[in-house]
VOZA-504769 format. One record per residue (C-alpha): residue number from 0; residue in three letters; x, y, z. Coordinates in steps of 0.1 Angstrom, whole numbers. Example, Ala and Ser with C-alpha at 12.3 -4.5 7.8 and 13.67 -1.06 7.14 Angstrom:
2
  num  residuo     xx     yy     zz
    0      ALA    123    -45     78
    1      SER    137    -11     71
This chain:
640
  num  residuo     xx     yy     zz
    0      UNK   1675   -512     38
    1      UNK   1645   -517     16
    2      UNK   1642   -503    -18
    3      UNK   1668   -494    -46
    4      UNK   1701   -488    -32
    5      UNK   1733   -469    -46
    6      UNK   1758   -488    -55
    7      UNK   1790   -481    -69
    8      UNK   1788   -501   -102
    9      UNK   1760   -473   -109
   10      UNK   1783   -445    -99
   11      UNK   1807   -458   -125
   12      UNK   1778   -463   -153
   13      UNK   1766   -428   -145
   14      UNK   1797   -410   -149
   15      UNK   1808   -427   -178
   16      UNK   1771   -417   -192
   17      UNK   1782   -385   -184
   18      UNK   1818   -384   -204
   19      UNK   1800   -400   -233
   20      UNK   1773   -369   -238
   21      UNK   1800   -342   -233
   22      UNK   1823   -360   -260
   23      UNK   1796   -361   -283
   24      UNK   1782   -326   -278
   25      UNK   1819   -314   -285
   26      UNK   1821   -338   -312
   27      UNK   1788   -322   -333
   28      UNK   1797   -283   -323
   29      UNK   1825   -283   -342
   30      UNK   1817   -305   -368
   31      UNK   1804   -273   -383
   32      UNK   1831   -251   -399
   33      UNK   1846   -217   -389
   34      UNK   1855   -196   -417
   35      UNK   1890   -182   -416
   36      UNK   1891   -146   -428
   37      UNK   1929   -140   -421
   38      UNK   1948   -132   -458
   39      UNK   1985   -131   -465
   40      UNK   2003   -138   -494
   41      UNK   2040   -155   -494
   42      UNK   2068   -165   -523
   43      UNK   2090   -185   -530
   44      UNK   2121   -194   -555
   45      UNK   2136   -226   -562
   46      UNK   2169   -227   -563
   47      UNK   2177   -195   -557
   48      UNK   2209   -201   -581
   49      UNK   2207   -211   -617
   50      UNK   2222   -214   -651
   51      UNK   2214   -194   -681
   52      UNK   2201   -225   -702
   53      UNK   2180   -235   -664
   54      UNK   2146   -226   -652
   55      UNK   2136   -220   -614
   56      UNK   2100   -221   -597
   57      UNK   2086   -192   -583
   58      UNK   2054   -203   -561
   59      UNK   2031   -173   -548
   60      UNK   2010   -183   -520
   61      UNK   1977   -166   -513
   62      UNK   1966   -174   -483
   63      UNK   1926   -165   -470
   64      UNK   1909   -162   -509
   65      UNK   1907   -185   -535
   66      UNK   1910   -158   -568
   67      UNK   1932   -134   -557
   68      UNK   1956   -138   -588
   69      UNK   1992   -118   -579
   70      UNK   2006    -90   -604
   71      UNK   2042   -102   -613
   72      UNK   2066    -72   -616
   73      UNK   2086    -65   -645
   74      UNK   2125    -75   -641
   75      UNK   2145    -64   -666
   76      UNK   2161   -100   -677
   77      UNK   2141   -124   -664
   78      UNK   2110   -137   -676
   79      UNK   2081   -152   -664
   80      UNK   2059   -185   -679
   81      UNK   2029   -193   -662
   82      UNK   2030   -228   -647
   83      UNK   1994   -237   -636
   84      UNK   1977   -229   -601
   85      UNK   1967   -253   -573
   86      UNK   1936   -247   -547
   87      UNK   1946   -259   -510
   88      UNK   1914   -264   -485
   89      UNK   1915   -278   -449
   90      UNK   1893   -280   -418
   91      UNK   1918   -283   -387
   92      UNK   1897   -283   -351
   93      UNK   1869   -273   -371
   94      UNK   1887   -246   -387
   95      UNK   1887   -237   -424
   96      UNK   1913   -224   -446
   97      UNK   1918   -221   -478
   98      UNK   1948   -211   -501
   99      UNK   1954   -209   -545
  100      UNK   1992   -214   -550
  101      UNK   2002   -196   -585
  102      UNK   2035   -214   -603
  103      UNK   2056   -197   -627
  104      UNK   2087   -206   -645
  105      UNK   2116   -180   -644
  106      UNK   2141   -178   -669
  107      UNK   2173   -150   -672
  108      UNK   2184   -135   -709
  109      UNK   2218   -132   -691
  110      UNK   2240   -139   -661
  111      UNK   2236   -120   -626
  112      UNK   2221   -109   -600
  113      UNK   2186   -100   -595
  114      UNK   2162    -92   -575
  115      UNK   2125    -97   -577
  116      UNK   2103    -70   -558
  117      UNK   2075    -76   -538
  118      UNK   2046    -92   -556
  119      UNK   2013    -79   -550
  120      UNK   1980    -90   -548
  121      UNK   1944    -75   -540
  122      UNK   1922    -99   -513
  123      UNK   1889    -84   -502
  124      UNK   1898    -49   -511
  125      UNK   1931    -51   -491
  126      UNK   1965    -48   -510
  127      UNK   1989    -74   -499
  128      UNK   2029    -79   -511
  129      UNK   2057   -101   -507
  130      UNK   2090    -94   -497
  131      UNK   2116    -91   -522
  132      UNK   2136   -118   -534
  133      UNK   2172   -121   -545
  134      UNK   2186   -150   -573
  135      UNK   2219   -155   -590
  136      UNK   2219   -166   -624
  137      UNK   2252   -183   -633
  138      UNK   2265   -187   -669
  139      UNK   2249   -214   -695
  140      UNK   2271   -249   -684
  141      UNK   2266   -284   -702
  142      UNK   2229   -296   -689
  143      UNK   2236   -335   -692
  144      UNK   2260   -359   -671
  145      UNK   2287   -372   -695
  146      UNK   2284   -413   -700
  147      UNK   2317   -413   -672
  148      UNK   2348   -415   -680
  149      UNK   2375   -436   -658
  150      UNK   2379   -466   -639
  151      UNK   2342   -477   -633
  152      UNK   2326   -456   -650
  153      UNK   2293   -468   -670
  154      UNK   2292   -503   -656
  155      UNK   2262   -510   -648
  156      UNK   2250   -530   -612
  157      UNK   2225   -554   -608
  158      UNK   2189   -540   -605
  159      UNK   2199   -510   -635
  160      UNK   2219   -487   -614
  161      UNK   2249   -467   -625
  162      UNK   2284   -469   -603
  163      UNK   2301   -440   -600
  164      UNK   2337   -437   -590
  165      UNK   2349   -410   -565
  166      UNK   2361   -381   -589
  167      UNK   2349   -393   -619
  168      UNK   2323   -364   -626
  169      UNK   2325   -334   -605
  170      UNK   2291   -325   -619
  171      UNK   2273   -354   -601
  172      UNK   2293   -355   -569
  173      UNK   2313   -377   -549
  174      UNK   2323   -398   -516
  175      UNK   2351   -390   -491
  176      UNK   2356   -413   -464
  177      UNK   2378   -405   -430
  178      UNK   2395   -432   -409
  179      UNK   2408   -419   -377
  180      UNK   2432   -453   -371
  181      UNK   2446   -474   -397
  182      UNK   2455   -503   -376
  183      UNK   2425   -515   -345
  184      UNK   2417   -548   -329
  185      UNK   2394   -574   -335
  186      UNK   2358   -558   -322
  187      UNK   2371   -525   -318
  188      UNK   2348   -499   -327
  189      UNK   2368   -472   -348
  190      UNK   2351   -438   -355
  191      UNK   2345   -431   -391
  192      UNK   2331   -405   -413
  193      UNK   2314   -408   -447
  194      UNK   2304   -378   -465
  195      UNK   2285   -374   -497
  196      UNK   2290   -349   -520
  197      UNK   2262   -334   -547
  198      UNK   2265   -302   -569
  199      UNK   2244   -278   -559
  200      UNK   2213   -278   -584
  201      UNK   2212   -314   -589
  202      UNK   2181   -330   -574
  203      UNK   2190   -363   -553
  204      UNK   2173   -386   -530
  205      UNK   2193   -408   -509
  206      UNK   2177   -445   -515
  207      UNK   2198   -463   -484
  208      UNK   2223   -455   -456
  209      UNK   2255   -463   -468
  210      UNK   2266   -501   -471
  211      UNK   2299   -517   -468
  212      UNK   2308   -543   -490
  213      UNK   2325   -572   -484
  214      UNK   2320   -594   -451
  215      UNK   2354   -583   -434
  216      UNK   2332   -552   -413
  217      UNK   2303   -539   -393
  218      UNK   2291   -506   -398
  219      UNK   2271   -492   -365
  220      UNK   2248   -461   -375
  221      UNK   2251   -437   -346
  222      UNK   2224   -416   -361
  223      UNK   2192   -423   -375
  224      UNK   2197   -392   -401
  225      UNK   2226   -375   -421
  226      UNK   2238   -340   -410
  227      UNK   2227   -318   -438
  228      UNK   2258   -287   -451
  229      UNK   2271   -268   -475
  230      UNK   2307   -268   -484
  231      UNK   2327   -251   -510
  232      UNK   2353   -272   -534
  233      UNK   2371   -259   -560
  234      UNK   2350   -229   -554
  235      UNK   2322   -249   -566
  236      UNK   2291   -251   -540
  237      UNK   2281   -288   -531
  238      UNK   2256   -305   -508
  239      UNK   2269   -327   -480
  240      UNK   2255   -353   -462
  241      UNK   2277   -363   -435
  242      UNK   2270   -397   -411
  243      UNK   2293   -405   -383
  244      UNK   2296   -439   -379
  245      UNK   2319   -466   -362
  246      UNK   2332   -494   -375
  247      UNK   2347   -525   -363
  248      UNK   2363   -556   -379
  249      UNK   2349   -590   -375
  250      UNK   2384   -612   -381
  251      UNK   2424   -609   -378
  252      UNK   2438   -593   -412
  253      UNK   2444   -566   -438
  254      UNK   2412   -558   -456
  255      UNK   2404   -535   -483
  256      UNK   2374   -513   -472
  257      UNK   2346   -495   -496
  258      UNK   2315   -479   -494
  259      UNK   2289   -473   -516
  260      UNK   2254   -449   -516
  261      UNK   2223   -455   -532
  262      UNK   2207   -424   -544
  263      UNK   2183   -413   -576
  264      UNK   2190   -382   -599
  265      UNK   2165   -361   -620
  266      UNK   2191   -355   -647
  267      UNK   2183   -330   -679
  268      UNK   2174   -350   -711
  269      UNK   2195   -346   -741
  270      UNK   2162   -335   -764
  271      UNK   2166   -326   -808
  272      UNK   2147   -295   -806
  273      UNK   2134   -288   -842
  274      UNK   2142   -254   -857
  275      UNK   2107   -240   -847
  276      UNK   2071   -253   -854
  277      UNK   2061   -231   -881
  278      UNK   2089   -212   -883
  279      UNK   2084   -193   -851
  280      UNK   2114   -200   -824
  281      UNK   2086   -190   -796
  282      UNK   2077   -230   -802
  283      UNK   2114   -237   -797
  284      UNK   2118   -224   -764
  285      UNK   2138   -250   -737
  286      UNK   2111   -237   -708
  287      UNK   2079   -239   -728
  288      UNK   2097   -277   -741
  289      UNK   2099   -286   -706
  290      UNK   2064   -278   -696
  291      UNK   2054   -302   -722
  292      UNK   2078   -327   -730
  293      UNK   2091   -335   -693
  294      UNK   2129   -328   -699
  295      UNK   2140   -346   -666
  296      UNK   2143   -381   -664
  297      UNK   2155   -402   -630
  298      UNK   2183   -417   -630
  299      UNK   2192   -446   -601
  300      UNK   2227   -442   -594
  301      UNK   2252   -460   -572
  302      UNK   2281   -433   -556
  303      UNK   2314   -452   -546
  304      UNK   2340   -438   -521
  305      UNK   2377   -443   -527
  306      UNK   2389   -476   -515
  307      UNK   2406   -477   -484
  308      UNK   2424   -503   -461
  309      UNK   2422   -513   -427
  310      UNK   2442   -537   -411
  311      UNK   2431   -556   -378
  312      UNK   2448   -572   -351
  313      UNK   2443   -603   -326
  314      UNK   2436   -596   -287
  315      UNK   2468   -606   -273
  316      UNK   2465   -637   -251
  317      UNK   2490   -627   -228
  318      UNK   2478   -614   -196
  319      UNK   2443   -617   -210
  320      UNK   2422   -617   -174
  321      UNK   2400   -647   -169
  322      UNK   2370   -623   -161
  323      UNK   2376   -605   -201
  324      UNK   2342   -597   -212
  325      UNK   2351   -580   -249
  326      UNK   2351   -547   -238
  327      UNK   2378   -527   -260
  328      UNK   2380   -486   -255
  329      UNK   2386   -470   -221
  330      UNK   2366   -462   -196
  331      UNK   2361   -458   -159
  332      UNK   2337   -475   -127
  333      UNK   2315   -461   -103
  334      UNK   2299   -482    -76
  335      UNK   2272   -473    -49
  336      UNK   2250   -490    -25
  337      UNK   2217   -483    -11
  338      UNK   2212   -481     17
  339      UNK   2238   -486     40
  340      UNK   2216   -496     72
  341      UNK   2196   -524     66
  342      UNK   2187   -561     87
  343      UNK   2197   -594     80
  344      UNK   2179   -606     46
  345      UNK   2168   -573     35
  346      UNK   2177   -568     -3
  347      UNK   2201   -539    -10
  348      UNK   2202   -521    -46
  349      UNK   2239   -519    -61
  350      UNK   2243   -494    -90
  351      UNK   2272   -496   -115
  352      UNK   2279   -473   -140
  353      UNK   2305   -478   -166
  354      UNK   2318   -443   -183
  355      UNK   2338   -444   -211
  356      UNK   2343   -449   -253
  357      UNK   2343   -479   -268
  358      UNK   2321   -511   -278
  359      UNK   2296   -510   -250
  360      UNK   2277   -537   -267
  361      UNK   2303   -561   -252
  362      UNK   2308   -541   -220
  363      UNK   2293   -566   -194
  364      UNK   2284   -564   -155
  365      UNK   2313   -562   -131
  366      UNK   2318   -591   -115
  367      UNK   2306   -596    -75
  368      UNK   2324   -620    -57
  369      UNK   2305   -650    -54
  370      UNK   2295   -665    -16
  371      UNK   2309   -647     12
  372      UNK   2272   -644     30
  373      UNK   2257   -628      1
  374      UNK   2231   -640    -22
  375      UNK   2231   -623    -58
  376      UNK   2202   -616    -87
  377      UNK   2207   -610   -124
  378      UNK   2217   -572   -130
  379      UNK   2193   -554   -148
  380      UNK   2213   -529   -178
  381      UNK   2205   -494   -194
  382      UNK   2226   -476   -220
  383      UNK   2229   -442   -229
  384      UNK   2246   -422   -257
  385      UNK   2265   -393   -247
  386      UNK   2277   -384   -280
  387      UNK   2307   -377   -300
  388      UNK   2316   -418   -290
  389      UNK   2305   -415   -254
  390      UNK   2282   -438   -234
  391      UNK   2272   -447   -204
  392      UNK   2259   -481   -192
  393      UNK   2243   -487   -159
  394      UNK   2237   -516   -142
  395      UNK   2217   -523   -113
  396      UNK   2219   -556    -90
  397      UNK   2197   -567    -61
  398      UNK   2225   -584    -34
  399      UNK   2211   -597     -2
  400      UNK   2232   -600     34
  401      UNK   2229   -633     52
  402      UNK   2247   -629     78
  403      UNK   2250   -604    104
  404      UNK   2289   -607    105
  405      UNK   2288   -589     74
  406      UNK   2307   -551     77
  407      UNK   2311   -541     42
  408      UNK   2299   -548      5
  409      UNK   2327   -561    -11
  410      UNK   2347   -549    -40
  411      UNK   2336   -556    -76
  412      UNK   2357   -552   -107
  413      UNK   2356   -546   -147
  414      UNK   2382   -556   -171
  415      UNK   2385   -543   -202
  416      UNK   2411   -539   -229
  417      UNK   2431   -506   -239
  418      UNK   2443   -504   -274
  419      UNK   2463   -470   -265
  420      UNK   2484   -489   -242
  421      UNK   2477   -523   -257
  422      UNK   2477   -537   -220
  423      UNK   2446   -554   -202
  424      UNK   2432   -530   -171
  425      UNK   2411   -544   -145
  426      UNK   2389   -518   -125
  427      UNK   2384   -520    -88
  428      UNK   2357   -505    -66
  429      UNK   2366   -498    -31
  430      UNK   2345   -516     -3
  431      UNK   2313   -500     12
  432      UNK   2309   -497     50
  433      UNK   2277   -513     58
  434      UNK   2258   -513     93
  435      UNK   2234   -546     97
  436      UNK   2208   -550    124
  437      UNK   2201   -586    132
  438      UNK   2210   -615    157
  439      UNK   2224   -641    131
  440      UNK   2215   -659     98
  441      UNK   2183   -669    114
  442      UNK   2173   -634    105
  443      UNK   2176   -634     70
  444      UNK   2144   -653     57
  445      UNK   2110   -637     69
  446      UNK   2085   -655     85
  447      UNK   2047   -656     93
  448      UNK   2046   -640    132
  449      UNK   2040   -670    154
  450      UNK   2009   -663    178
  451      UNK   2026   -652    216
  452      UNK   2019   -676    239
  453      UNK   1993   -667    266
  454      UNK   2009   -658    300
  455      UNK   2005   -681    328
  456      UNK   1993   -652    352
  457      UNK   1981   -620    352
  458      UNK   2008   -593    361
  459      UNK   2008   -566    384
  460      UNK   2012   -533    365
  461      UNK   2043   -514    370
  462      UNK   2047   -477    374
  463      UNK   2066   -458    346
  464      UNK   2065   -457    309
  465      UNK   2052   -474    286
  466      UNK   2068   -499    268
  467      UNK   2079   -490    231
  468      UNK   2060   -505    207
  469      UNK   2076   -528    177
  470      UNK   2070   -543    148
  471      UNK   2074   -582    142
  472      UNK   2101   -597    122
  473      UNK   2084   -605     93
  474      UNK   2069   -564     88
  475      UNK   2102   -546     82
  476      UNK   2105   -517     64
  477      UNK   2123   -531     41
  478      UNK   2097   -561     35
  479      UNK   2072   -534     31
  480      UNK   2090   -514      8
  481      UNK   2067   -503    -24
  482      UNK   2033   -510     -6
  483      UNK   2005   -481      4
  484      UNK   2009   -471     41
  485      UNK   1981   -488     60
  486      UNK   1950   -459     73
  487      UNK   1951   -452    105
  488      UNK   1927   -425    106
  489      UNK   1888   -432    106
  490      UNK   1881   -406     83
  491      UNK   1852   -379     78
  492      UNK   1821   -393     84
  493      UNK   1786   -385     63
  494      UNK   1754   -390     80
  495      UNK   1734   -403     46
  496      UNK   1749   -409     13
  497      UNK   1733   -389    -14
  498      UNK   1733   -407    -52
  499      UNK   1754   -387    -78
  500      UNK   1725   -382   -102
  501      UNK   1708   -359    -76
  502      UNK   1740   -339    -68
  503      UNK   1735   -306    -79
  504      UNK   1767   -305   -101
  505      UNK   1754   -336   -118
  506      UNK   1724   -320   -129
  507      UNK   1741   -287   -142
  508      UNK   1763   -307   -167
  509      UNK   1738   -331   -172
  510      UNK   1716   -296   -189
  511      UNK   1748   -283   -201
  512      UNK   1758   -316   -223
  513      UNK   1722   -315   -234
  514      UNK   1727   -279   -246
  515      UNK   1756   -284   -264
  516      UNK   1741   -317   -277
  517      UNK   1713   -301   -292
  518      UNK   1735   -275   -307
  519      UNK   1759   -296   -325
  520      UNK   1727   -315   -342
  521      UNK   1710   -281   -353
  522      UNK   1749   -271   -368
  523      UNK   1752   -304   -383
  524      UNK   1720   -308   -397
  525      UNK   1727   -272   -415
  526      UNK   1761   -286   -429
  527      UNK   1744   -313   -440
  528      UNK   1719   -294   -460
  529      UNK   1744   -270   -471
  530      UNK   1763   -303   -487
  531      UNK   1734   -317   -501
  532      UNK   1728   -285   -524
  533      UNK   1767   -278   -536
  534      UNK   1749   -254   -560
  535      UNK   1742   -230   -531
  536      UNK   1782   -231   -519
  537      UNK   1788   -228   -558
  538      UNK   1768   -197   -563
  539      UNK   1782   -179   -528
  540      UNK   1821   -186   -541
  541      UNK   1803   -171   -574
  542      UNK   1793   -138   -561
  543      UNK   1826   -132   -536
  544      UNK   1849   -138   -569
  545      UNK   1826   -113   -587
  546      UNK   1826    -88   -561
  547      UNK   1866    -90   -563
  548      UNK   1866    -84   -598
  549      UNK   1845    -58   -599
  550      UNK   1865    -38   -574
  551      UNK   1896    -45   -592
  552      UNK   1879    -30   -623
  553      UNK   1871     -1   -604
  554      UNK   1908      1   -586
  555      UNK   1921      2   -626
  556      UNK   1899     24   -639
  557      UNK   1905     53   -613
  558      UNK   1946     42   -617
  559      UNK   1936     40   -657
  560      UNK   1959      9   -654
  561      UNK   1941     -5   -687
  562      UNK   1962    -41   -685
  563      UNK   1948    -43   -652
  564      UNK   1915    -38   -659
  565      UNK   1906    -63   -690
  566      UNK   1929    -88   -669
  567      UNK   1895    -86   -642
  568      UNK   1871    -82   -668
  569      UNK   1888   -119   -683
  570      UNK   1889   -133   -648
  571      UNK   1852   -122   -641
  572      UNK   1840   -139   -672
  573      UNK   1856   -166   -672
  574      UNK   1848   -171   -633
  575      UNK   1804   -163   -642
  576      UNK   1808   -191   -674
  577      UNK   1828   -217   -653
  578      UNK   1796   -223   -630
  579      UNK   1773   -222   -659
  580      UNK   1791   -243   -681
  581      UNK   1806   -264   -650
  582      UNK   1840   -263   -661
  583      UNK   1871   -250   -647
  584      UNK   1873   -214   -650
  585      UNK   1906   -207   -659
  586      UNK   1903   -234   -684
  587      UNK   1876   -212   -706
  588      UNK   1898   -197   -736
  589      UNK   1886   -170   -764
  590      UNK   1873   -203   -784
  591      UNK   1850   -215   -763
  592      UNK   1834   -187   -759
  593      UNK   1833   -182   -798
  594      UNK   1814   -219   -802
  595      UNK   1789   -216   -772
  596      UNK   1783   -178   -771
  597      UNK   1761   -161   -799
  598      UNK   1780   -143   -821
  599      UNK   1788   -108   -817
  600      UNK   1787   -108   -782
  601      UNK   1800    -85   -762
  602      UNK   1815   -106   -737
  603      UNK   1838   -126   -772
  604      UNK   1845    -88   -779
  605      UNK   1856    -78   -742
  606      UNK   1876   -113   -738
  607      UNK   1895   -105   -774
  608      UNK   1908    -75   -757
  609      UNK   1923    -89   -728
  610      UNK   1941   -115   -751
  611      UNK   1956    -93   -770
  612      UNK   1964    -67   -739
  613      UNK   1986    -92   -723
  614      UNK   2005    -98   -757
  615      UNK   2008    -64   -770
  616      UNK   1991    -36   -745
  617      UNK   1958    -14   -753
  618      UNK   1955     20   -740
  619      UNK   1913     27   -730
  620      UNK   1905     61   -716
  621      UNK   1880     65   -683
  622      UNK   1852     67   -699
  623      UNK   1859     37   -726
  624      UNK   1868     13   -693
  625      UNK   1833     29   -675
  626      UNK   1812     17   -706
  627      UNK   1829    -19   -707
  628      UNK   1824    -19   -665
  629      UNK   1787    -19   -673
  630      UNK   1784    -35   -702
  631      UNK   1801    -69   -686
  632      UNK   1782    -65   -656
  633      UNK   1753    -62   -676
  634      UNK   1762    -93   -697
  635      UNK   1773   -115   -668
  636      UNK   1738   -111   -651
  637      UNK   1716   -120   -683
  638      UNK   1740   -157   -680
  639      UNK   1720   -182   -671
């Protein structure tokens, strides 16, 4: 054929061509964001327990706006310190979100229960509110861990770490350590527990897993992570972390077992408070020190359980089979082969599984008797944890017959040894019946089909039917076993072959990638201009924050909530003279405004108010919150 002609080297460049355009169309539509307009407002308390002389967190989540500052409630006994505020922003699929997260520190005059109610907030006109929340506040209790006191106590470990005897300070916490046997052999695995103990309101992170010392033991983590609870004792809450190990000793004797834990506390400093920086105890205060002065420091500790003892015993010798692999625990054999029908020199699959609990690290293949008119491979192994001590390990062997005298697979067995009964047991599988096809070892190796000789005469044709057809030696099913089934069929026939790039489905995403192509490049080239003027995002954020405060103005003027609405008029100020000063808005206090404004403006007279509002409350009448609504407004526009 003259001319260009299809090949299939272009059909792969064209449709990779195509996959490459649709990617990349996909790619630039959503490089441009989608605003998410969905608002909701969460909080939190952490802990929800604590002393008298303690703070907790509360955290209010707005979710959907970035100025939506909540109204705390009043509680009577509990008080409130504002803690800061973080912004949260985030494209996910070319969606965006954005959330302000509001901290305050809680404090109680008094022990009790208490119960916060639902926090509001206003976003985009709409009133949103928490649910309630309920803390305990326990009595005042020493904040600092004692220096230790006991056997261990205050000694320190290499690398400035701090051991800590079981029981030596209930405030910190403690180790507890369960053996289930006292007495095992040598590569026994014996189940053991380890919990760790920390009072409840103590911040710790676990450094390690635990670690046995001493050379004498092996400690095998079943899980990668503790089991987290909480467990009452004494009637004194604690944390657990619980691991469920084994362990198993390496040598004959009597050996003294410990464990130890790495962790790290954020422990209370012991701080001299002065009497009161200028005489006023409002300078003294443990929350405001703590804001300021830290208060916490971390200390790297070292938790030791109770010592224990474990003595370990010698395999006996006696009766010790000569096929003893190391497998100590008990368990049980099962034994299949497939198939069961097969020729001469086709390779069968056994599969045997060993059930059971104990060390299957040394639990080995069972043993196939060797010769016999079979030839063996190396078993293949896969383990599984079945939990609570449990496994299962299967193994799988390819055996091949070579010999057609062969009627069964023989037996195979697994010794192991049991330390309930102290005794060696050797498991037996009962013999498989097994049906071969063949005419003798001959059989067993495949060979290239010779070429039939060529008769010496033509024969007659006989009346009846035909003769079956079969397949030569060397094609059995078995031989082609895991190979694609040769085509018979001719297939469907076409009578020309038409090039993809004319096929009409071709074309149609050809337009379509095109489309989408062009666009993603008109949306990006937007962003991009959009980026390249932050100004313009700055002054859109700018009116939207306005807009909120103004309706919250309005919202407290028709409620004549007058600490409600110099609160917005503050916000609103501060928000217009954060863009034109380029600072952080909430940062802008009464003297700033004093040594950049112009004296005796309005806005310094407006901002005074809502200082002293949230300190000591003023009461404005309608008409005297309708006169500052205009005047701000009219102030905030003249700022340039």
């Amino acid at each position: 054929m003259k001319g260009w002609q299809w090949q299939p080297d272009n059909l792969k460049v064209a449709s990779g061509l195509l996959m490459v355009l649709a990617v990349l169309a996909w790619c630039f539509c959503w490089a441009a964001p989608v605003w998410a307009d969905e608002a909701n407002i969460t909080a939190s308390l952490d802990p929800m327990s604590f002393s008298v002389d303690q703070a907790a967190q509360l955290t209010v989540q707005v979710t959907g706006s970035s100025s939506a500052e909540p109204e705390l409630p009043k509680v009577d006994g509990l008080r409130f310190f504002p803690h800061g505020q973080s912004s949260r922003m985030q494209w996910i699929n070319g969606s965006y979100s954005s959330s302000v997260s509001y901290l305050y520190m809680v404090q109680a005059d008094r022990a009790g229960t208490y119960v916060i109610p639902p926090i509001k907030a206003t976003v985009d006109g709409k009133v949103l509110q928490t649910d309630s929340i309920t803390c305990t506040v326990q009595p005042a209790g020493p904040a600092a861990i004692p220096p230790g006191a006991g056997q261990g106590g205050g000694i320190m470990a290499p690398g400035g770490q701090t051991r800590l005897r079981s029981g030596e300070s209930e405030k910190i916490g403690f180790m507890r350590i369960i053996l289930k046997k006292k007495t095992a052999y040598v590569g026994e695995l014996v189940p053991m527990t380890i919990k760790a103990y920390f009072r409840q309101g103590i911040q710790a992170t676990i450094n390690s897993e635990p670690h046995i010392t001493g050379e004498s033991f092996v400690l095998q983590h079943r899980a990668k992570k503790p089991l987290q609870t909480e467990e009452l004792v004494n009637g004194i809450p604690y944390s657990v972390l619980t691991w469920n190990d084994s362990i198993s000793g390496v040598k004959a004797g009597k050996f003294p077992l410990e464990v130890d834990l790495g962790a790290t506390l954020l422990v209370r400093q012991q701080v001299v408070h002065p009497s009161g920086m200028f005489g006023s105890p409002f300078f003294g205060d443990a929350v405001l020190n703590s804001f300021f002065g830290g208060g916490y420091k971390k200390k790297r500790v070292k938790l030791v359980g109770p010592k224990r003892s474990l003595t370990i015993l010698d395999l006996p010798e006696k009766g010790r089979p000569a096929n003893f692999g190391g497998a100590i625990g008990t368990f049980s054999l099962l034994v299949s082969v497939k198939p069961t029908t097969a020729k001469v020199g086709d390779p069968l699959t056994l599969k045997m599984v060993v059930t059971g609990t104990g060390n299957f690290d040394r639990v080995e293949p069972p043993v196939f008797p060797v010769g016999g008119g079979w030839k063996t491979y190396t078993p293949s192994s896969e383990f599984k944890d079945l939990g609570n001590g449990r496994g299962r390990k299967k193994f799988e062997q390819a055996i091949v017959p070579t010999s057609s005298s062969l009627r069964a697979v023989p037996s195979v067995s697994f010794t192991y040894f049991d330390p309930g009964s102290r005794q060696y047991v050797t498991l037996k599988s009962d013999a498989i019946a097994l049906h071969l096809q063949g005419n003798g070892p001959a059989a067993a190796v495949a060979t290239p089909a010779q070429p039939a000789p060529a008769p010496a005469a033509p024969e007659k044709k006989k009346t009846g039917p035909p003769p079956e057809k079969t397949l030569p030696a060397a094609i059995t099913p078995a031989a082609t076993a895991g190979l694609a089934p040769l085509e018979t069929d001719l297939g469907v026939l076409s009578r020309r072959i038409i090039p993809t790039y004319k096929k009409s489905w071709f074309i149609g995403w050809i337009g379509i990638s095109l489309l989408l192509l062009a666009t993603g490049w008109f949306l990006r080239l937007r962003r991009q201009r959009l980026l390249a003027d932050p100004s313009i995002l700055q002054r859109r954020d700018l009116d939207r924050k306005l807009k909120h405060h103004y309706q919250e103005m309005e919202q407290a003027l028709a409620a004549g909530d007058s600490d409600r609405f110099l609160q917005s008029c503050r916000a609103a100020i501060q928000d217009r003279l954060g863009l034109a000063w380029q600072q952080e808005a909430r940062a802008i206090t009464l003297a700033a405004l004093q040594e950049r404004l112009a004296a005796g403006s309005p806005l310094i007279t407006v901002f005074q108010q809502a200082e002293h509002g949230s300190y000591v409350g003023i009461h404005m009448d309608r008409e005297e919150m309708r006169s500052t609504l205009n005047l701000v407004r009219k102030e905030l526009e003249k700022v340039s």
